[in-house]
C-alpha positions in Angstrom: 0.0 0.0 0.0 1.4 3.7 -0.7 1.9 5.7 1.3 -0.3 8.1 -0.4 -3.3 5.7 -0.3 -2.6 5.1 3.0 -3.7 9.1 3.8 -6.4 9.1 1.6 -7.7 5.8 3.7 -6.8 7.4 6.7 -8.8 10.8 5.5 -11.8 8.8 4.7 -12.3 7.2 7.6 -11.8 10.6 9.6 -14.3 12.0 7.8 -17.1 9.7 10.0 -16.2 12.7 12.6 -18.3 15.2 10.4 -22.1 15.2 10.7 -23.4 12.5 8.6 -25.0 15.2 6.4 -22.0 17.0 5.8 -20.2 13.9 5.5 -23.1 12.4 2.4 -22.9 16.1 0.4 -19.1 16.7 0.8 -17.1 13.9 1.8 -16.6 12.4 -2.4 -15.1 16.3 -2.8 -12.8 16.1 0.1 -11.3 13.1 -0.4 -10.9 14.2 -4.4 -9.0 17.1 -3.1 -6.4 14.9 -1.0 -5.8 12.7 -4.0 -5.3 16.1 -6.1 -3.4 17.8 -2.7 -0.6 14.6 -2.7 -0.4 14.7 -6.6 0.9 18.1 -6.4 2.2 18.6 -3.0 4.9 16.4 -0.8 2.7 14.4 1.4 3.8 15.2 4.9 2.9 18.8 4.0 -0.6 17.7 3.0 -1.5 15.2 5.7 -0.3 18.0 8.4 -2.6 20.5 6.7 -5.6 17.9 6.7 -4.7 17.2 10.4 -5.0 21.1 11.8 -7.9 21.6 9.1 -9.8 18.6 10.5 -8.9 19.8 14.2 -10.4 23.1 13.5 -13.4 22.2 11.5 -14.6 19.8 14.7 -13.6 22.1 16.9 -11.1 20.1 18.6 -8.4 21.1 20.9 -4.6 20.1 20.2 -2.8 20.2 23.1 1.1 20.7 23.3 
């Protein structure tokens, strides 16, 4: 398994932390635009981006 495929897996299954609404009438698109994100970017930049986004989104606090 990639590595890459690994974060969109990864991503996928996070995305059951979203309402199931949101989850139904975005989730196809926000897993496209991972795929698109590690085409074009190094991947540790993109998971770490997904990561904080995800944290802020669900209002989640990261704690140092």
């Amino acid at each position: 398994m990639s590595r890459d495929h690994l974060a969109v897996r990864t991503y996928g299954a996070a995305l059951c932390l979203y309402p199931r609404r949101f989850r139904h009438e975005y989730g196809p698109d926000l897993v496209q635009l991972l795929r698109d994100q590690l085409r074009d970017e190094p991947a540790p930049v993109v998971v770490v981006r997904s990561v904080i986004d995800l944290a802020r989104n669900l209002d989640l606090q990261v704690v140092a």
